[in-house]
Backbone bond lengths (Angstrom), bond angles and torsions (degrees), N, CA, C in turn:
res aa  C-N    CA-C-N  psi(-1)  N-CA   C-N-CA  omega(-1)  CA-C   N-CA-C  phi
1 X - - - 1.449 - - 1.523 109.26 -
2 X 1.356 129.22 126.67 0.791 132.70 -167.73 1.635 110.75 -82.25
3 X 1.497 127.97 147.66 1.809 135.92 174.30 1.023 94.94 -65.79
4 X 1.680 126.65 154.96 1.075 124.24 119.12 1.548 139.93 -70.35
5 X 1.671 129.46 110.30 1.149 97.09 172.07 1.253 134.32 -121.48
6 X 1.253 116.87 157.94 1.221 121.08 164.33 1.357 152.68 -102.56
7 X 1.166 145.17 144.51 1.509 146.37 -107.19 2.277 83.32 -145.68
8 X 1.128 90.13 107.38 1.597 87.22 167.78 1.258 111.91 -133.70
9 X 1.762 136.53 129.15 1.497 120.93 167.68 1.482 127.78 -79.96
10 X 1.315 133.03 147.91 1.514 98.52 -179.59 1.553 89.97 -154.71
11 X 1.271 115.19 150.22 1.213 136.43 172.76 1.212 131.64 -76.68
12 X 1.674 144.72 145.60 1.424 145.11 147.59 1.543 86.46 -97.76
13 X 1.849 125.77 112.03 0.854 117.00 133.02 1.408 146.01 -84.17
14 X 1.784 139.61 112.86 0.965 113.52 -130.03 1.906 86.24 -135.08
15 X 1.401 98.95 140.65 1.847 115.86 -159.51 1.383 111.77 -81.93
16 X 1.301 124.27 164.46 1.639 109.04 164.95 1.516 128.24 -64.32
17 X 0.908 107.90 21.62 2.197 116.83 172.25 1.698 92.32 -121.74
18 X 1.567 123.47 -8.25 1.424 86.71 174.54 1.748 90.67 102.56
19 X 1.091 153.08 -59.29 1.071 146.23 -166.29 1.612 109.40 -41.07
20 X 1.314 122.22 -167.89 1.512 127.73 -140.27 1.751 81.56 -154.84
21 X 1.559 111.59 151.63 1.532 110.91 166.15 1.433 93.60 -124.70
22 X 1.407 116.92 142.12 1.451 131.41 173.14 1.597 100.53 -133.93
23 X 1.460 104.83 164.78 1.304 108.47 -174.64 1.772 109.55 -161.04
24 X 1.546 101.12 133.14 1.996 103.27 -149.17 2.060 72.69 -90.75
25 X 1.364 89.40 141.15 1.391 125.06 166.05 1.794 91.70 -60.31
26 X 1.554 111.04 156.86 1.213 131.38 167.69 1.911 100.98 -75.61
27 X 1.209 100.30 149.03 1.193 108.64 179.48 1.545 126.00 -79.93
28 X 1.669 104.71 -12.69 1.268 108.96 166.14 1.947 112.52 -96.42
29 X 0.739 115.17 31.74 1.386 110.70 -177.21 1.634 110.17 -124.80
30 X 1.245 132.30 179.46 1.468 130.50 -166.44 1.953 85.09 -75.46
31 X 1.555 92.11 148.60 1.019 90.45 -179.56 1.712 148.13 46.93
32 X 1.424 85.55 40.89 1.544 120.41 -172.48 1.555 115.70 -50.23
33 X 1.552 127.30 116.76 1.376 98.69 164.63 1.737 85.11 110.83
34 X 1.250 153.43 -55.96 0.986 162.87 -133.65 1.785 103.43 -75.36
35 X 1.285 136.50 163.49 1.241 134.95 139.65 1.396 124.61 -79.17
36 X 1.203 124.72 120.19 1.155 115.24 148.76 1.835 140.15 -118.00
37 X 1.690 118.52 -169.15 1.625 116.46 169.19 1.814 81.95 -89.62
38 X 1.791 82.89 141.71 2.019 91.91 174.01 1.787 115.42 -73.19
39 X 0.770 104.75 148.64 1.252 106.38 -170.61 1.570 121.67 175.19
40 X 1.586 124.42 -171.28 1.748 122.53 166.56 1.400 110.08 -156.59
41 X 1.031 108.29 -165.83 1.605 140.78 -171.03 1.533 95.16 -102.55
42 X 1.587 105.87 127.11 1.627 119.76 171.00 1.068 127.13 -45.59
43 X 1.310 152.12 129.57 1.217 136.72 -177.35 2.166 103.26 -101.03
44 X 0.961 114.07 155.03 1.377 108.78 -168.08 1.482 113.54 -54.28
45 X 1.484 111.44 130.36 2.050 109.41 177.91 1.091 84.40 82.68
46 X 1.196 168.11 -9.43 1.638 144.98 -178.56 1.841 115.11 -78.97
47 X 0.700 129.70 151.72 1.605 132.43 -171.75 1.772 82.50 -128.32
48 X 1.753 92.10 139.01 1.355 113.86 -172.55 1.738 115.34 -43.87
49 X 0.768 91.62 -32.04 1.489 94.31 -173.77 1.346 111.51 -70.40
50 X 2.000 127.98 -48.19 0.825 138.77 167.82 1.486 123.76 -48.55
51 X 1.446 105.80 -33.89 1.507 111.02 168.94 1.479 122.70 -65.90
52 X 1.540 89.61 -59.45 2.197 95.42 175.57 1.792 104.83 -56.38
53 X 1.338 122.03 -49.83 1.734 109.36 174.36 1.714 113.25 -35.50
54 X 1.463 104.39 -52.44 1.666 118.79 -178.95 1.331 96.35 -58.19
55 X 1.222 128.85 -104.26 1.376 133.43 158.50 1.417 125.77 18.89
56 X 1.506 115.78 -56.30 1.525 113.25 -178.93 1.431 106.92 -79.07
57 X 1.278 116.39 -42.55 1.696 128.45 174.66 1.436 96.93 -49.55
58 X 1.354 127.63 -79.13 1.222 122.14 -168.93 1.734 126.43 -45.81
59 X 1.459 136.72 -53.12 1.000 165.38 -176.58 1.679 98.96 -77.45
60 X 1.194 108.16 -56.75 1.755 107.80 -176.70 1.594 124.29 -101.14
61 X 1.222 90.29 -7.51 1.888 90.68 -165.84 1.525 112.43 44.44
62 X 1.246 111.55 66.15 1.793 131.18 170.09 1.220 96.08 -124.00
63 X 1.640 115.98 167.53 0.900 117.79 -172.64 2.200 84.20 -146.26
64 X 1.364 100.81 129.85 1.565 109.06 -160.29 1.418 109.52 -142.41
65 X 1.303 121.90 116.91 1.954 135.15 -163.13 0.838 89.38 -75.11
66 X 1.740 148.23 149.75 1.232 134.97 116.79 1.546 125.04 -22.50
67 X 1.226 146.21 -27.20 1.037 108.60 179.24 1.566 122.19 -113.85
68 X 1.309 96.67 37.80 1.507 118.86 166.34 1.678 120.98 -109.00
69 X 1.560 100.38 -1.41 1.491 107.08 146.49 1.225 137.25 -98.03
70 X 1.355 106.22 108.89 1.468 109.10 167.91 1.306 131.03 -83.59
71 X 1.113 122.46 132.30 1.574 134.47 170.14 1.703 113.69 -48.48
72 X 1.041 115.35 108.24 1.614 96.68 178.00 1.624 91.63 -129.89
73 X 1.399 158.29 -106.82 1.002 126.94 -173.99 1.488 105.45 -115.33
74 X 1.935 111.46 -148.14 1.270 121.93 -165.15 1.621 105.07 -143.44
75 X 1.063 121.49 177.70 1.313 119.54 -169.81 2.034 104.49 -143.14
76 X 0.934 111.98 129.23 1.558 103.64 -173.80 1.470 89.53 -139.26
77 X 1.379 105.80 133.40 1.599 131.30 -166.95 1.232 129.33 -169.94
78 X 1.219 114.86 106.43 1.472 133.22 -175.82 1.679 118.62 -77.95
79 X 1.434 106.96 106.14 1.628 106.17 -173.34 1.225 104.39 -95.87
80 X 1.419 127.27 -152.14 1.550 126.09 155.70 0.997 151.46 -36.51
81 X 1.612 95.29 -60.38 1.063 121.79 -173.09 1.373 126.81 -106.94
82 X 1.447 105.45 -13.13 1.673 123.61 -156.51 1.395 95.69 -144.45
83 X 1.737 127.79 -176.02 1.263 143.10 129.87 1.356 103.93 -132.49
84 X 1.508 82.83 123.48 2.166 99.29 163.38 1.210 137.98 -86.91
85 X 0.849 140.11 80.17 1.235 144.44 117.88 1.287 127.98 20.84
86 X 1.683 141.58 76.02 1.289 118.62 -162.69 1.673 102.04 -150.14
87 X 1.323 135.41 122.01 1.030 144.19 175.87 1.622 111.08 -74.77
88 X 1.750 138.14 139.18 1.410 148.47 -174.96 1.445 102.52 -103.69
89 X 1.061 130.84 111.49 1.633 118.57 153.63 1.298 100.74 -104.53
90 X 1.408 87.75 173.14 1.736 105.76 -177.09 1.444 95.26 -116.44
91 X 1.734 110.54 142.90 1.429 113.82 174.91 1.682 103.28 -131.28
92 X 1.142 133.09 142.58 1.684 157.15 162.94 1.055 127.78 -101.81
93 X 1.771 108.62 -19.80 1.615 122.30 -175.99 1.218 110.73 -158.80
94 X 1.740 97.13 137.34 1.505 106.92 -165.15 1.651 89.96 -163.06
95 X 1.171 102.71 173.80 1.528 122.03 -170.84 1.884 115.24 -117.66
96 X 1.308 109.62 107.46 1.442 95.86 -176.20 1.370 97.35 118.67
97 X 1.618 106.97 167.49 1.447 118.75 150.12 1.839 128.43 -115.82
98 X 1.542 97.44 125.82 1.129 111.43 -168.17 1.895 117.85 -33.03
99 X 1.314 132.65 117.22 1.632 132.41 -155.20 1.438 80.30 -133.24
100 X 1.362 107.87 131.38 2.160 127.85 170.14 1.705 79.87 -82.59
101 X 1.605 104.77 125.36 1.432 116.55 172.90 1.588 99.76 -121.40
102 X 1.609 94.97 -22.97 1.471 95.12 -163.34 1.753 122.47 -115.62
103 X 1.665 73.65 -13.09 1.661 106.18 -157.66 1.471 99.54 -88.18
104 X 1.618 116.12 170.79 1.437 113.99 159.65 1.407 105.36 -78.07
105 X 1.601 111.25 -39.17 1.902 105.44 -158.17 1.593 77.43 -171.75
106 X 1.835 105.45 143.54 0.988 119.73 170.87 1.407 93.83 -116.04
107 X 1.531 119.65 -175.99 1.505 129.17 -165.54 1.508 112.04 169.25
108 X 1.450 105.41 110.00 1.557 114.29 169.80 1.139 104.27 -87.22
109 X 1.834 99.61 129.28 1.294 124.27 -177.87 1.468 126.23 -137.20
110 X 1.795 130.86 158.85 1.087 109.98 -165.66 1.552 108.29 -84.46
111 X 1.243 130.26 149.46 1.691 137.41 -177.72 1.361 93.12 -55.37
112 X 1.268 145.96 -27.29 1.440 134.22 -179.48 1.468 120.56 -97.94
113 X 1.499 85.55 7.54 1.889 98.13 167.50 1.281 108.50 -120.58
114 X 1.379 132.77 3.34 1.096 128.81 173.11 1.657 119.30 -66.53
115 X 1.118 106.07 -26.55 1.750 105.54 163.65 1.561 115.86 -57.26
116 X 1.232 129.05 -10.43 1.085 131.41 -172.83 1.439 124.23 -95.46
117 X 1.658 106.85 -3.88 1.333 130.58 164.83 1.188 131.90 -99.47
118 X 1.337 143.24 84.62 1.295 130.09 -164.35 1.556 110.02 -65.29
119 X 1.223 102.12 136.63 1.589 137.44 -158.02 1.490 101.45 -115.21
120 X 1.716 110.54 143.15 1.587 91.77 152.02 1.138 150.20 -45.04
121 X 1.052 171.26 -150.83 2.043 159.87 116.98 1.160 105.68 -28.19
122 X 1.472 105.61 -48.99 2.005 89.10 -144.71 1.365 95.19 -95.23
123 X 1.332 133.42 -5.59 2.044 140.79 151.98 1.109 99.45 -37.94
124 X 1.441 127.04 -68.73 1.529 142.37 -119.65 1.327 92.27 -76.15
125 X 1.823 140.50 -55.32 1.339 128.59 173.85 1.454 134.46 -53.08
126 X 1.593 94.17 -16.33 1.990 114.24 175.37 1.485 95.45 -59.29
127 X 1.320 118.42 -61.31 1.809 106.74 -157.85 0.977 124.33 -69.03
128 X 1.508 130.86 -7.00 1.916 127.77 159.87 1.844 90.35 -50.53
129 X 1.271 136.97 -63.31 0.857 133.17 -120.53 1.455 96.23 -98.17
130 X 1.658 133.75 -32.95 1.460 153.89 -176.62 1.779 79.51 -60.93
131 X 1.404 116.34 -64.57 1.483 128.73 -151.93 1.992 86.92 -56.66
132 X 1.127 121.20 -63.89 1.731 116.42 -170.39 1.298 120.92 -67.79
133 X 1.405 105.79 -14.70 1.282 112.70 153.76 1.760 136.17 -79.81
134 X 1.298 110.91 -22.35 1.450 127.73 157.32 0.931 132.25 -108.69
């Protein structure tokens, strides 16, 4: 039987102190309540990057260049129902201030406090690596 998968981009946006932006999922949605990196689901023909630009605008009202995303890693994780698929960039520059449009509550935090947020699964292996990087 074949997975479904899915393809999501998602961001570490990260502030001038170095902090991390996360953002708790709505409580009515899969995985309600959760922290996550902001981000979405591909829309068809979009290249990752093109999606997280869409994505942060939509969800954050930022405004973010491609080439102020960097690639830093990916996350591959098999849930129930699905496997995700999801590429991490790192961002330093953006346009605007970050607004929860979509979110319950966003919150800049330090990468070595990010364990202190429960995250979906396939997050939870990102922050060794957010943390050696900050």
């Amino acid at each position: 039987m074949a997975v479904k998968l899915v393809l999501v981009a998602a961001c570490a946006l990260i502030d001038a102190d170095g902090r991390v932006l996360i953002a708790q999922r709505p409580v009515n949605k899969a995985m309600g309540g959760l922290w996550e990196f902001p981000g979405g689901k591909f829309e068809p023909g979009e290249r990752p990057e093109e999606a997280l630009i869409r994505e942060l605008q939509e969800e954050l009202e930022i405004t973010v260049k491609e080439p102020c995303l960097a690639p830093f890693s990916f996350a591959s994780h098999g849930y129930a129902d699905f496997h995700l698929l999801m590429p991490l960039y790192i961002c330093r520059r953006w346009e605007g201030i970050p607004t929860a449009r979509e979110h319950t509550a966003l919150k800049w935090v330090w990468a070595k406090d990010l364990p202190n947020y429960p995250m979906p699964p396939a997050d939870i292996p990102l922050i060794p690596m957010l943390r050696d990087l900050l």
